[in-house]
C-alpha positions in Angstrom: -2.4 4.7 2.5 -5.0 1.9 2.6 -6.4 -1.4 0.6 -9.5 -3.0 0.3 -9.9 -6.5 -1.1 -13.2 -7.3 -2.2 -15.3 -10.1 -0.9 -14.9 -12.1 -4.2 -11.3 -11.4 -4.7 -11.2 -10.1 -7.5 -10.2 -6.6 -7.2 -8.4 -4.5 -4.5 -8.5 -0.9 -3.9 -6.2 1.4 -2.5 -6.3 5.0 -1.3 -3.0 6.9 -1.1 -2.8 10.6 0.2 0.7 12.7 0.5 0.2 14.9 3.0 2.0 18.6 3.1 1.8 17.8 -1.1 -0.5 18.0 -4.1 -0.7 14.2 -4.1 -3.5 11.8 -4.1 -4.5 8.4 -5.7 -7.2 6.2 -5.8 -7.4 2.4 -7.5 -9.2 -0.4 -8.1 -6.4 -3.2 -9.5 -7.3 -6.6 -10.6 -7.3 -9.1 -7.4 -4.9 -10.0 -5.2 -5.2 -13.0 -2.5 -5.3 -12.1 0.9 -5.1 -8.8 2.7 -1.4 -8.8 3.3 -1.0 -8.8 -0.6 -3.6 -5.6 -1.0 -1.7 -3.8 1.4 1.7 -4.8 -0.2 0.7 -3.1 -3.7 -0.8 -0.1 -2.6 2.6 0.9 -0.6 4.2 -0.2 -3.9 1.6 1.8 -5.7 2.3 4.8 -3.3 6.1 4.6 -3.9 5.7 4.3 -7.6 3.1 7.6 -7.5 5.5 9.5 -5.3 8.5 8.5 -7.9 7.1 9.5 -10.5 5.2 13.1 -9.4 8.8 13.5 -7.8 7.2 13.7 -4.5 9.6 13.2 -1.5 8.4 10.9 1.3 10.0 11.1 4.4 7.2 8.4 6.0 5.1 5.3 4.8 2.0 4.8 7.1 0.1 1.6 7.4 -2.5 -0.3 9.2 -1.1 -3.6 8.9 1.3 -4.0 11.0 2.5 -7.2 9.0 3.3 -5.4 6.2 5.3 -3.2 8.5 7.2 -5.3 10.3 8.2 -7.4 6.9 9.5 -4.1 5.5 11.2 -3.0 8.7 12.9 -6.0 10.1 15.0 -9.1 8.4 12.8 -11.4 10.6 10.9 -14.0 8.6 6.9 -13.5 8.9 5.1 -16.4 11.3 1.3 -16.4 10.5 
């Protein structure tokens, strides 16, 4: 899983791949603000795609290690 946000933006887009499984997606989603944000919607994305293809998922990768360690932990995020 990965997200792009655009240099204007305006749009993000993810790319989601379930490996061992028929599953794939690609997006491009009206904008979101920062980074963070893109990355945040296209695990939600992922999760959504996965729910309803009834696709198990036994991991979530990511590349932002923010957005991991907000989902993982009860600590608050310092920026």
């Amino acid at each position: 899983m990965d997200a792009t946000l655009s240099k204007d933006g305006n749009f993000i887009g993810i790319g989601v791949i379930i490996q061992d499984l028929r599953g794939a997606l690609s997006r491009r989603l009206l904008g979101a603000s920062s980074v963070f944000l893109a990355e945040c919607v296209a695990i939600k994305e992922e999760l959504l795609f996965a729910i309803q293809h009834n696709l198990p998922l036994k991991d979530v990768e990511s590349d932002s290690m923010n957005v991991v360690l907000v989902i993982t932990t009860s600590q608050p995020l310092t920026v």
